[in-house]
C-alpha positions, 0 to 999 in steps of 0.5 A, a space after each residue: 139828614 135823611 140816610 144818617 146813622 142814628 148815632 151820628 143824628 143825635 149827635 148833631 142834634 146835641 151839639 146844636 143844643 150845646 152851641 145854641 144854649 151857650 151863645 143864648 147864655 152870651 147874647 141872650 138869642 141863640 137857642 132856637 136859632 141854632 136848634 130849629 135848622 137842625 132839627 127840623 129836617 130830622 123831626 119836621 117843623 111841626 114837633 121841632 117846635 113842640 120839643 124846643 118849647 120846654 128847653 126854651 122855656 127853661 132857658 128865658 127863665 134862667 136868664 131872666 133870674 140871673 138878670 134880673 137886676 136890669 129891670 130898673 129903670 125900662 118902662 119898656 119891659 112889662 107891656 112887651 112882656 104881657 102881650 107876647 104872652 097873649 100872643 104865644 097862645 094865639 100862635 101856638 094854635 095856629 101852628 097845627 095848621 100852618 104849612 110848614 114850608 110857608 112857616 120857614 119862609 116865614 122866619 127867613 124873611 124875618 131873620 134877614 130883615 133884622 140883619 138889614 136894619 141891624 147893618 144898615 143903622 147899627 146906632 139908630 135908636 126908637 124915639 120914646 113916644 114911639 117905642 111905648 106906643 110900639 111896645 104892645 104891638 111888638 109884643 103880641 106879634 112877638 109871642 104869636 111868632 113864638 107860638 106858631 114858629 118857635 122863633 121871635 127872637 128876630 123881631 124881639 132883638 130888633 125892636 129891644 135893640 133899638 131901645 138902646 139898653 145896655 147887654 144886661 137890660 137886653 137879654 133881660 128884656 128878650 128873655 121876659 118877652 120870649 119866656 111868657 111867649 114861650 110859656 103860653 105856647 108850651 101850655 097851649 100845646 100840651 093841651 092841644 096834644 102836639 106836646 106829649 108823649 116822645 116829644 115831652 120827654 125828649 124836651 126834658 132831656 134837651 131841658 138838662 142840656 141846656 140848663 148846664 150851657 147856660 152858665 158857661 154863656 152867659 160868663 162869656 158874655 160878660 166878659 165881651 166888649 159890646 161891639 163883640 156882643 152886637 156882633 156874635 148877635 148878627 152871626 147868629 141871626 146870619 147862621 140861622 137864615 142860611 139854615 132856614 133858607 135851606 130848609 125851605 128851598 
């Protein structure tokens, strides 16, 4: 966005928040999906991350309480929970010294690998001997890409998809896992001082935008078929991979 008025920057970054936190209120993925090929160009990778950290904290956690009524009766939800949480912090501190071009790569591989097993067996489902033992390693490498990349959602929605819950079971179950991810990552870079300053404020003020799109979202998604929430999924994932690839050519 380089040679843009300043003016016409921020407004492109504001509507990718307003779009990104509405089609995470419909789907429950969205936010950094949306947000990070727009922002990244304007603020690099690095402190796009750390200014996605608050809002997206703020946005699982919304999502998390409004759904909470799907937790019963998902053995799944606690053991990917709290190793994404174990794994936001190893992420987080492998994002200060990861080259940023690798990092995009990174999330086009996974964003396109998700589209291809989401196309490819759009109704296969995980054996449950093999999806509890998966549970805890998904979820470490889930918060170890939340930390270092600002984006797990390809590989959370993959596996939890392929748990076969219904849509308030899968946004809930991707909200917990990329919510403790995101919490750890957003505490370990305050600490490590990439969270402060300019950065810190500008979170807060994306934070009020999206918690004002939420609602508006997650209405729309209610309202949905499921063959329509699948779909809406796969165009955001699709949206987001032309984005990243992009930015890393």
């Amino acid at each position: 966005m380089s040679g843009l008025p300043d003016g016409v920057v921020l407004a492109v970054v504001l509507a990718a928040f307003v779009a990104g936190a509405t089609l995470k209120g419909v789907t429950g993925l969205g936010l950094p999906p949306v947000v990070l090929p727009v922002l990244a160009p304007v603020v690099g990778i690095t402190d796009a991350v750390a200014l996605l950290a608050l809002p997206t904290v703020v946005g699982n956690g919304w999502l998390v309480w409004t759904n909470r009524g799907a937790h019963g009766g998902n053995p799944h939800l606690l053991p990917l929970a709290a190793a994404a949480a174990a794994g936001g912090v190893l992420g987080a501190v492998a994002l200060t010294g990861l080259d940023e071009r690798a990092v995009a790569v990174v999330l086009v591989v996974l964003v396109v690998g998700m589209l291809a097993v989401r196309l490819a067996r759009p109704h296969w489902r995980l054996a449950p001997h093999i999806a509890r033992r998966g549970d805890a390693p998904v979820g470490l490498a889930s918060g170890v890409l939340q930390g270092a990349t600002g984006m797990s959602g390809p590989l959370v929605g993959t596996w939890v998809n392929a748990l076969g819950l219904g849509r308030d079971g899968f946004v809930l179950t991707t909200s917990a896992v990329l919510q403790l991810a995101a919490l750890t990552q957003a505490v370990t870079l305050t600490g490590l001082g990439v969270l402060r300053g300019e950065r810190l404020w500008q979170g807060l003020a994306a934070c009020a935008v999206v918690l004002a799109m939420l609602p508006l979202g997650q209405r729309l998604g209610r309202r949905l078929p499921q063959v329509w929430f699948d779909r809406i999924a796969l165009l955001i994932l699709l949206a987001s991979a032309l984005g990243l690839l992009a930015e890393a050519w």
